[in-house]
PyMOL Python script that loads the backbone (N, CA, C, O; Angstrom):
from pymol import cmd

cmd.read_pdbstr("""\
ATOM      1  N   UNK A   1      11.903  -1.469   7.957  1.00  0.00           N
ATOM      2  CA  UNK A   1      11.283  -1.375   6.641  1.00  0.00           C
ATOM      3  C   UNK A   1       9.857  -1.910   6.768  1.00  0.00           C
ATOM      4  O   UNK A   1       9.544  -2.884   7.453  1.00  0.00           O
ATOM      5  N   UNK A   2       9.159  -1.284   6.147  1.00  0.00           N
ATOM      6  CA  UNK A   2       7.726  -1.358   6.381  1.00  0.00           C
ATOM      7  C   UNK A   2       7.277  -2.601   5.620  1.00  0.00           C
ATOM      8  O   UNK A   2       7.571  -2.777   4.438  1.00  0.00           O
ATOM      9  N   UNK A   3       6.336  -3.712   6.560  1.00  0.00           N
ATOM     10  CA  UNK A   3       6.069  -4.891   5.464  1.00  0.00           C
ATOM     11  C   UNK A   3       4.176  -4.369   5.023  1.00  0.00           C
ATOM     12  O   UNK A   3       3.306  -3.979   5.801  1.00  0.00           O
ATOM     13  N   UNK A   4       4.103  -4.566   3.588  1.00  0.00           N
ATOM     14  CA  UNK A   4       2.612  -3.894   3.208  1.00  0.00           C
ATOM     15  C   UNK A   4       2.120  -5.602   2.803  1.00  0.00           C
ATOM     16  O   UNK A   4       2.725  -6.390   2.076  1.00  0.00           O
ATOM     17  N   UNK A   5       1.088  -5.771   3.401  1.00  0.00           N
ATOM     18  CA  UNK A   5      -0.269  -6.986   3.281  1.00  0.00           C
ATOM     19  C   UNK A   5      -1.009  -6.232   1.679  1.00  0.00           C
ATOM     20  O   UNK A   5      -1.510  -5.119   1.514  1.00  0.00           O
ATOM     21  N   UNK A   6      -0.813  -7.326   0.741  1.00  0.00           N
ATOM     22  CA  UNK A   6      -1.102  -7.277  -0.342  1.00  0.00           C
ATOM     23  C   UNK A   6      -2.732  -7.741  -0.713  1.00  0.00           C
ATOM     24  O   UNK A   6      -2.842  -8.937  -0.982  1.00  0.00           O
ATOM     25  N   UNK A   7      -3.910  -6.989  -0.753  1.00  0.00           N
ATOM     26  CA  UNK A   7      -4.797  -7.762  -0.676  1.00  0.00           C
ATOM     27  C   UNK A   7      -4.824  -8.751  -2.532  1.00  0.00           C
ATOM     28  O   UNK A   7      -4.143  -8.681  -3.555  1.00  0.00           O
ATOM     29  N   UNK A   8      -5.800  -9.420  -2.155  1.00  0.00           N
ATOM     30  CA  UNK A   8      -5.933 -10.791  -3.287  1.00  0.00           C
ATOM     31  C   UNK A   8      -6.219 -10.119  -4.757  1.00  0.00           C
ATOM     32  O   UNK A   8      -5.818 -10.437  -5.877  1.00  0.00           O
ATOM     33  N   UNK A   9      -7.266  -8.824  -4.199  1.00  0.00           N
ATOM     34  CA  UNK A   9      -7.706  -7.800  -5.835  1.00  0.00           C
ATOM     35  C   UNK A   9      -6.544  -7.644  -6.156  1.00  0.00           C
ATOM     36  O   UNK A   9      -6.349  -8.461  -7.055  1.00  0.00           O
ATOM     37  N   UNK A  10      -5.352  -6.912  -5.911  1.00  0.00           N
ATOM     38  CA  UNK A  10      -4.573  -6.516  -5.688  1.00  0.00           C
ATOM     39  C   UNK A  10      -3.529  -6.509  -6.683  1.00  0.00           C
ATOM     40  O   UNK A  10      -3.133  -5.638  -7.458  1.00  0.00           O
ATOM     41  N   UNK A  11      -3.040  -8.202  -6.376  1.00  0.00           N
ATOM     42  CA  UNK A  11      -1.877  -9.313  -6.023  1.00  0.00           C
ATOM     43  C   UNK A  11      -1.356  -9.413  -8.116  1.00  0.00           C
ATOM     44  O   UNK A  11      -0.219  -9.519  -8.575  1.00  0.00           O
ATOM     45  N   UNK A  12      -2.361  -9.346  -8.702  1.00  0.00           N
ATOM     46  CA  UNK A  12      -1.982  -8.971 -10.346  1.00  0.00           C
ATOM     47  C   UNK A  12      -1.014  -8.182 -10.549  1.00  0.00           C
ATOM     48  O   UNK A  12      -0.269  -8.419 -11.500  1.00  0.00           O
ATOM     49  N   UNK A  13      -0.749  -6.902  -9.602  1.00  0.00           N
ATOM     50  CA  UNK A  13      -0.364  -5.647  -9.801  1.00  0.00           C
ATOM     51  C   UNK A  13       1.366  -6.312  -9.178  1.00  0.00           C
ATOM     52  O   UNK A  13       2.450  -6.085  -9.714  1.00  0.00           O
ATOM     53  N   UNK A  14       1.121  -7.109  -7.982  1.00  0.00           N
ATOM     54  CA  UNK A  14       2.665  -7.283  -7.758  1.00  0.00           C
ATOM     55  C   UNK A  14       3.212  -8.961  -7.770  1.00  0.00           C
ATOM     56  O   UNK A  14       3.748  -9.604  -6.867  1.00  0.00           O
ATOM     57  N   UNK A  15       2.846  -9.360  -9.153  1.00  0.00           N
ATOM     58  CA  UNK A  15       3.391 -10.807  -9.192  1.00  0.00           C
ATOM     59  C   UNK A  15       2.810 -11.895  -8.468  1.00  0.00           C
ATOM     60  O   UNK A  15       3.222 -13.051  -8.364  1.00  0.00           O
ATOM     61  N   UNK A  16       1.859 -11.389  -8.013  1.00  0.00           N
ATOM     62  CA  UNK A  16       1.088 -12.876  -7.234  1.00  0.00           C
ATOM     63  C   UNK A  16       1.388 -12.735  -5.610  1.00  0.00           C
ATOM     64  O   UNK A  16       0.802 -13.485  -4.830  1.00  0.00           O
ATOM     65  N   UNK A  17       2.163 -11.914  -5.220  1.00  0.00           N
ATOM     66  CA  UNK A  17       2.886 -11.593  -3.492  1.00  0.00           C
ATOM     67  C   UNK A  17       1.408 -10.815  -2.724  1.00  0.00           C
ATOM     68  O   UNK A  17       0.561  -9.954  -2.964  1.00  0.00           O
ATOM     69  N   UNK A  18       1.797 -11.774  -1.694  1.00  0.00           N
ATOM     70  CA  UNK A  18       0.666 -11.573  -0.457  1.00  0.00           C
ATOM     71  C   UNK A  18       1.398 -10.342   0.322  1.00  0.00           C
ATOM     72  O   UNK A  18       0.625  -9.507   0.792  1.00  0.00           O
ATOM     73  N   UNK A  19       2.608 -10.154   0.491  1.00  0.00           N
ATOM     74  CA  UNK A  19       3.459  -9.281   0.962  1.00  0.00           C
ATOM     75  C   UNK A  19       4.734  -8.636   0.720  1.00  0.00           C
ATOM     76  O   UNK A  19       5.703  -9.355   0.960  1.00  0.00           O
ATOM     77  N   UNK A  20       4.980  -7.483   0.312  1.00  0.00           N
ATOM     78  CA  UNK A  20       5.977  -7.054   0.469  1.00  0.00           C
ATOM     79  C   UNK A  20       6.367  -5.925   1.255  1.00  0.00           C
ATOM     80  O   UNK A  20       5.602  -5.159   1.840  1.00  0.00           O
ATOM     81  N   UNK A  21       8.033  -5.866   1.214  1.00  0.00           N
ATOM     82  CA  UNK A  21       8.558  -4.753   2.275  1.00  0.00           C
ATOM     83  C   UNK A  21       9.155  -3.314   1.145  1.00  0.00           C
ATOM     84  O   UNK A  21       9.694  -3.576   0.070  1.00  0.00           O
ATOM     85  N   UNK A  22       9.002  -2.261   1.486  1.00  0.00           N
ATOM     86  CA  UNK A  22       9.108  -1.045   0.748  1.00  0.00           C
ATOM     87  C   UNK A  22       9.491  -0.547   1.949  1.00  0.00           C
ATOM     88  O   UNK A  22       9.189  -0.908   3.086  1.00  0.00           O
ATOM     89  N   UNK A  23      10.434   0.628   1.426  1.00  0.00           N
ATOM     90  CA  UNK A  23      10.934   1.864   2.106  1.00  0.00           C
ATOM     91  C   UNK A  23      10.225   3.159   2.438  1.00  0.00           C
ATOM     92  O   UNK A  23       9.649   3.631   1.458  1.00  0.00           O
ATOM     93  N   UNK A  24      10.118   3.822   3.489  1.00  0.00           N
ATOM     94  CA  UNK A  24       9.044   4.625   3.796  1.00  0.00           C
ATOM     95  C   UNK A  24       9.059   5.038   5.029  1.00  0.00           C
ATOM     96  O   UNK A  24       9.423   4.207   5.862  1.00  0.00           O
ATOM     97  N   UNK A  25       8.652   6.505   5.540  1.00  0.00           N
ATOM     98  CA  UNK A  25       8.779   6.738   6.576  1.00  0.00           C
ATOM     99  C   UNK A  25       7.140   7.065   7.092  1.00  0.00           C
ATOM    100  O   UNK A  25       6.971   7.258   8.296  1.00  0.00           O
ATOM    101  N   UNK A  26       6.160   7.111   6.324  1.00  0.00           N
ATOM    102  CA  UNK A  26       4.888   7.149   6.594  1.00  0.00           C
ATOM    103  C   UNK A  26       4.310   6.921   5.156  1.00  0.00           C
ATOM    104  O   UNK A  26       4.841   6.590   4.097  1.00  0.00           O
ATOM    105  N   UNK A  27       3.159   7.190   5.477  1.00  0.00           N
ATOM    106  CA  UNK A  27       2.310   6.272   4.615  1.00  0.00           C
ATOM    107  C   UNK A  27       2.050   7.078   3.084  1.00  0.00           C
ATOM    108  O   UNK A  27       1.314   6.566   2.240  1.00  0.00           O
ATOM    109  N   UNK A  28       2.613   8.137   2.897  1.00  0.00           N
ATOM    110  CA  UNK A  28       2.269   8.555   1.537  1.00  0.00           C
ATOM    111  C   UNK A  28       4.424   8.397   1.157  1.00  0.00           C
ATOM    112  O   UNK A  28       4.997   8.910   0.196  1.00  0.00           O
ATOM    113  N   UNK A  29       4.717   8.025   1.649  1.00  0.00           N
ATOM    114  CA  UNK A  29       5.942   7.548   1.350  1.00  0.00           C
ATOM    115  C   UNK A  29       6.282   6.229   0.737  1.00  0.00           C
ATOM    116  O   UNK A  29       7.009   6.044  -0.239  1.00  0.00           O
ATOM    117  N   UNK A  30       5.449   5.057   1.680  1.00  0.00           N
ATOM    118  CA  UNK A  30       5.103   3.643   1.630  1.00  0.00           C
ATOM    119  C   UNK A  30       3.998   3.234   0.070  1.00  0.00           C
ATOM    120  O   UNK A  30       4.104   2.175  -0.549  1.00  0.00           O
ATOM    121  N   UNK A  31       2.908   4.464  -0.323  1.00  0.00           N
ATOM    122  CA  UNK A  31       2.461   4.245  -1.222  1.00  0.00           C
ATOM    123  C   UNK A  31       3.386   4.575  -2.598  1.00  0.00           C
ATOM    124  O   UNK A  31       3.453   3.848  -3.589  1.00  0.00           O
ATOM    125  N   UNK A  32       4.193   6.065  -2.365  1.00  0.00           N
ATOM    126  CA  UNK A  32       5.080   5.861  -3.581  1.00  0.00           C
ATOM    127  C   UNK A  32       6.250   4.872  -3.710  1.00  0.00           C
ATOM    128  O   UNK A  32       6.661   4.576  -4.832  1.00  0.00           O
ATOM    129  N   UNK A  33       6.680   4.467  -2.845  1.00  0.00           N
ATOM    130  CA  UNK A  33       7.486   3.486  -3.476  1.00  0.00           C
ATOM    131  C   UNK A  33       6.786   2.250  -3.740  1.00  0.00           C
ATOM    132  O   UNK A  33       7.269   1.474  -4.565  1.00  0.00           O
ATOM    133  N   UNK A  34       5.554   1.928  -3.058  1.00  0.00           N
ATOM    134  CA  UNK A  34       4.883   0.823  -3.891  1.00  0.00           C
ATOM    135  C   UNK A  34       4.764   0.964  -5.722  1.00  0.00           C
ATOM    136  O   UNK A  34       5.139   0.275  -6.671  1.00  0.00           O
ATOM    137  N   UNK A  35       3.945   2.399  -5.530  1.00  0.00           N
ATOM    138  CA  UNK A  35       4.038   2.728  -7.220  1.00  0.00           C
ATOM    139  C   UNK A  35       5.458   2.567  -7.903  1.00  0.00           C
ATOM    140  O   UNK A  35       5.710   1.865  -8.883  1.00  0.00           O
ATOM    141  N   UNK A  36       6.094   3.144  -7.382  1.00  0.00           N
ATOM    142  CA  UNK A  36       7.904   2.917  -8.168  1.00  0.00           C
ATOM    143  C   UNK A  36       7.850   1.304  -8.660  1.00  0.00           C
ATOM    144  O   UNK A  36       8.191   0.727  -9.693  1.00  0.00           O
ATOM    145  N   UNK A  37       7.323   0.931  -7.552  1.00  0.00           N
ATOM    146  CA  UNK A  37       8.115  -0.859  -7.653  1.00  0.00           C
ATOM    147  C   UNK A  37       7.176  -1.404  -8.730  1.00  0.00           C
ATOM    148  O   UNK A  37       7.480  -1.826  -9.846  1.00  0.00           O
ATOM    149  N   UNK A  38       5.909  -1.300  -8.131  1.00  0.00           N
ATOM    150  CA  UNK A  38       4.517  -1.965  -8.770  1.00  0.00           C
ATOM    151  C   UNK A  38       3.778  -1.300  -9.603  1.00  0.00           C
ATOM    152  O   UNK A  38       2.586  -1.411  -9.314  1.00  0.00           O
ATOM    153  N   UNK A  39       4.044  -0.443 -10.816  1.00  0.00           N
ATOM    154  CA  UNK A  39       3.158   0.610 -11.658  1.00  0.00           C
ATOM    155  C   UNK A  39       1.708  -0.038 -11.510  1.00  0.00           C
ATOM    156  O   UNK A  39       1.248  -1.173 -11.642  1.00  0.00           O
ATOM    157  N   UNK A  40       1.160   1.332 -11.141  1.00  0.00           N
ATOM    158  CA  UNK A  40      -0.371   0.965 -11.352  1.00  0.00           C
ATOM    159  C   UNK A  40      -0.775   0.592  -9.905  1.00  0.00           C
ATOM    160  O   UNK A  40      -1.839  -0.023  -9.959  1.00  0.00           O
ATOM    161  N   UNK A  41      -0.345   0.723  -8.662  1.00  0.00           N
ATOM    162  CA  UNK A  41      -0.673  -0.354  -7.445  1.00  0.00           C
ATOM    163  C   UNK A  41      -1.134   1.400  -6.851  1.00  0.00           C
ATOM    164  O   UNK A  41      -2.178   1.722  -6.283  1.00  0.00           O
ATOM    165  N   UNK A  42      -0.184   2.116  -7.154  1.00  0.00           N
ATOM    166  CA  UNK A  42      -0.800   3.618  -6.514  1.00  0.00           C
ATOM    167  C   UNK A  42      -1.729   4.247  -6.560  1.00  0.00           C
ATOM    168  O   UNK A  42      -2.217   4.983  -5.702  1.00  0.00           O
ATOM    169  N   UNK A  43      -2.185   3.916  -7.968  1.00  0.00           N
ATOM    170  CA  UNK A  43      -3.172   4.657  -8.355  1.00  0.00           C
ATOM    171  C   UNK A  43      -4.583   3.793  -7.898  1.00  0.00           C
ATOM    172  O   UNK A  43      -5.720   4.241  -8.048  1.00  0.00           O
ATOM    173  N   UNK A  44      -4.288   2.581  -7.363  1.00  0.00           N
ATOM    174  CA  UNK A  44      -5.258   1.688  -6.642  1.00  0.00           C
ATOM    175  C   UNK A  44      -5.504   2.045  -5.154  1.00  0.00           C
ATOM    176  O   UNK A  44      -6.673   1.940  -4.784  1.00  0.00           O
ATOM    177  N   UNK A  45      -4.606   2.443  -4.258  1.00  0.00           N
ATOM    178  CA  UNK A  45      -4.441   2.916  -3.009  1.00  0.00           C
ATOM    179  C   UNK A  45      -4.885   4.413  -2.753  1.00  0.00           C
ATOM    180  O   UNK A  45      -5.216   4.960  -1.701  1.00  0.00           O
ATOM    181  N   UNK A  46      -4.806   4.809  -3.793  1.00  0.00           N
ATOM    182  CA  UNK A  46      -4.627   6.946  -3.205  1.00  0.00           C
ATOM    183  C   UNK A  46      -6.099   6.939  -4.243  1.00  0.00           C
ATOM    184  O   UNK A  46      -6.388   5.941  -4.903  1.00  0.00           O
ATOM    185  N   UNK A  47      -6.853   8.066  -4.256  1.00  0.00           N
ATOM    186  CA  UNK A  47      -7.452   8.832  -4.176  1.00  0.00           C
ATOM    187  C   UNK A  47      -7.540  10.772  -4.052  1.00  0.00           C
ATOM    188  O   UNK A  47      -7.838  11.355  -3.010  1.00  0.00           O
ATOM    189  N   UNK A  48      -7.294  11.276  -5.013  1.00  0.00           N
ATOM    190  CA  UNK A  48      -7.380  12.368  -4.507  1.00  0.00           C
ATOM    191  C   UNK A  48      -6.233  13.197  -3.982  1.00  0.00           C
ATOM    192  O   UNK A  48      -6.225  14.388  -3.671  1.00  0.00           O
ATOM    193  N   UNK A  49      -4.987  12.040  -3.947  1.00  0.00           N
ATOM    194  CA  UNK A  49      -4.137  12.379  -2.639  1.00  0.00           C
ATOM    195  C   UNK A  49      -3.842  12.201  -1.753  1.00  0.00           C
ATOM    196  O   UNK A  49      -2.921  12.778  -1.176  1.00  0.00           O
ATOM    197  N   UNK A  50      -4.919  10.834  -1.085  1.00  0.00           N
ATOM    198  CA  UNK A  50      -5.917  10.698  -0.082  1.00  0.00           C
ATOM    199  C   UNK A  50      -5.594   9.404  -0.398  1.00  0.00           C
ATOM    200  O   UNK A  50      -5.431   9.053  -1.566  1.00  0.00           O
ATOM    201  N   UNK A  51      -5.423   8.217   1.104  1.00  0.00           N
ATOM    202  CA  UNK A  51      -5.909   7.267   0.767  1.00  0.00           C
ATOM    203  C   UNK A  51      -7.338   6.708   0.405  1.00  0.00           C
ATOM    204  O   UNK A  51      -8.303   7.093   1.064  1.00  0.00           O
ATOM    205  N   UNK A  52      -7.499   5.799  -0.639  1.00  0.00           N
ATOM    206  CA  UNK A  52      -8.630   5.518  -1.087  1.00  0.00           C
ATOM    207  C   UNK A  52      -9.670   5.122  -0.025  1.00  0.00           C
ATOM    208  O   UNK A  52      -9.346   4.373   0.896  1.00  0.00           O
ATOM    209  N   UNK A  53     -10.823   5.577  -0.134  1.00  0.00           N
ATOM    210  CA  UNK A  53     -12.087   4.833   0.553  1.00  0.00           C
ATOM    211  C   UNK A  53     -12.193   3.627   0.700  1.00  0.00           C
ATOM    212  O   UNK A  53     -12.410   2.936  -0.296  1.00  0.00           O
ATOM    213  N   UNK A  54     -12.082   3.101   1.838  1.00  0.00           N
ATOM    214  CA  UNK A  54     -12.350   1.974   2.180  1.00  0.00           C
ATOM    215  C   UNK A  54     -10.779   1.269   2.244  1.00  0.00           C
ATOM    216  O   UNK A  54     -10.421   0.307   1.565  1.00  0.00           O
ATOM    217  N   UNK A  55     -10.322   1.675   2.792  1.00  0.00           N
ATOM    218  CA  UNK A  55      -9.265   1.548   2.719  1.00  0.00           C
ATOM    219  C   UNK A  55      -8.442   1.430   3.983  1.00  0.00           C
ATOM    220  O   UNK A  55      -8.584   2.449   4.659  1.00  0.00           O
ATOM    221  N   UNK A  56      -7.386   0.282   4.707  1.00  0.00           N
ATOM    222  CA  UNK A  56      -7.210   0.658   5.966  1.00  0.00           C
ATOM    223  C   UNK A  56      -6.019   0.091   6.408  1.00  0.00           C
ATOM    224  O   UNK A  56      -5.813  -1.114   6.264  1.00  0.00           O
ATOM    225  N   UNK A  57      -5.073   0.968   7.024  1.00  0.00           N
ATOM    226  CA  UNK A  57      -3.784   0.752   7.089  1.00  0.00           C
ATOM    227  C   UNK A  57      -3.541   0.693   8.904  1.00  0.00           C
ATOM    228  O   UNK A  57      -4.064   1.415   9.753  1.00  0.00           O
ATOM    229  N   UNK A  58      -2.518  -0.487   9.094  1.00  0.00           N
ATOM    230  CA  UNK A  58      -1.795  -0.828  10.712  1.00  0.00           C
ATOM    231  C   UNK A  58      -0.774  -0.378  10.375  1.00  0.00           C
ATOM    232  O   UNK A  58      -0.215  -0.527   9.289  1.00  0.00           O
ATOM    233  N   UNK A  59      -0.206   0.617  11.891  1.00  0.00           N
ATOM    234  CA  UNK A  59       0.858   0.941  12.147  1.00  0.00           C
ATOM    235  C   UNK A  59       1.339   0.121  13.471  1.00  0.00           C
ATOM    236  O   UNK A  59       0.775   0.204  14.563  1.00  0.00           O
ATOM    237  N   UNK A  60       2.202  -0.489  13.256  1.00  0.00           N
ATOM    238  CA  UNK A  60       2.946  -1.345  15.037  1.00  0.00           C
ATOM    239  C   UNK A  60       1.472  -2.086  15.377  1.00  0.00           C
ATOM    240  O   UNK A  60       0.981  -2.098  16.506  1.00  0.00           O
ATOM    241  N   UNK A  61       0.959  -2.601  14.381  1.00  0.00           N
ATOM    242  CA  UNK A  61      -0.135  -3.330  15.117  1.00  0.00           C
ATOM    243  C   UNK A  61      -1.867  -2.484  15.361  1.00  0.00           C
ATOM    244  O   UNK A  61      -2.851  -3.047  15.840  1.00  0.00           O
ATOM    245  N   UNK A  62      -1.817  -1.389  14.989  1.00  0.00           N
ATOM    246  CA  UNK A  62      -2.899  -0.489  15.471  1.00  0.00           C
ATOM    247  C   UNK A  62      -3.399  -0.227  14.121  1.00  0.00           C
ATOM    248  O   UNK A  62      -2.859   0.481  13.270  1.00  0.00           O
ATOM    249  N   UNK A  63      -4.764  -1.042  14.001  1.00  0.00           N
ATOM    250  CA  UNK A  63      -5.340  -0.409  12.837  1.00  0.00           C
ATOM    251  C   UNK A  63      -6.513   0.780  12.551  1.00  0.00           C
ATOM    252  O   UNK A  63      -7.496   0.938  13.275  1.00  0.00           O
ATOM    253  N   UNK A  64      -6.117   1.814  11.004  1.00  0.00           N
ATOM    254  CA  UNK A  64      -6.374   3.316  11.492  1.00  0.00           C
ATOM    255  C   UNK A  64      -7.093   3.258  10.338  1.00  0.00           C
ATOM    256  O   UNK A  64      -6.387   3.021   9.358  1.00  0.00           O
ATOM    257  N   UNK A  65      -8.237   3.390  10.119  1.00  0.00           N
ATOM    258  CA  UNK A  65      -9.522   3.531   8.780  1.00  0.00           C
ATOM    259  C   UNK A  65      -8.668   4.598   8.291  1.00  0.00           C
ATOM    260  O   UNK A  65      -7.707   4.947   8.976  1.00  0.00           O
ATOM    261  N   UNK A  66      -8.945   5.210   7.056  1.00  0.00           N
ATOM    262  CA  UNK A  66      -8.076   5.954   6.285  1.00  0.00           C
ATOM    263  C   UNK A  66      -9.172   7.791   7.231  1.00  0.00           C
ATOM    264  O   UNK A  66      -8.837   8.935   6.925  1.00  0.00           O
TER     265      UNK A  66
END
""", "prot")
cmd.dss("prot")
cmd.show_as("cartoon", "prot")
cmd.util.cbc("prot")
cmd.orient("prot")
């Protein structure tokens, strides 16, 4: 289960948590169930469809600019 790093702007949207774990098999998977859990946290992340600009996600340790 995927653990997502909550940044500090963020952290309003999910109770004050620096981290949580969501279900997901890639990353537009990982953003909707953030939205499910956290209304409003999706529409902070995506863009377009797209992760948002400026925006930057690790997989196994490897981090990938959007």
């Amino acid at each position: 289960m995927p653990t997502v790093f909550i940044p500090p702007q963020m952290r309003e949207l999910t109770g004050g948590a620096a981290e949580v774990q969501v279900r997901g098999r890639n990353v537009r998977q990982v953003i909707a169930a953030l939205e499910a859990r956290f209304p409003g946290l999706g529409d902070r992340l995506q863009h377009d469809d797209q992760v948002a600009p400026g925006l930057a996600f690790a997989i196994d340790g490897v981090i990938s600019p959007r």
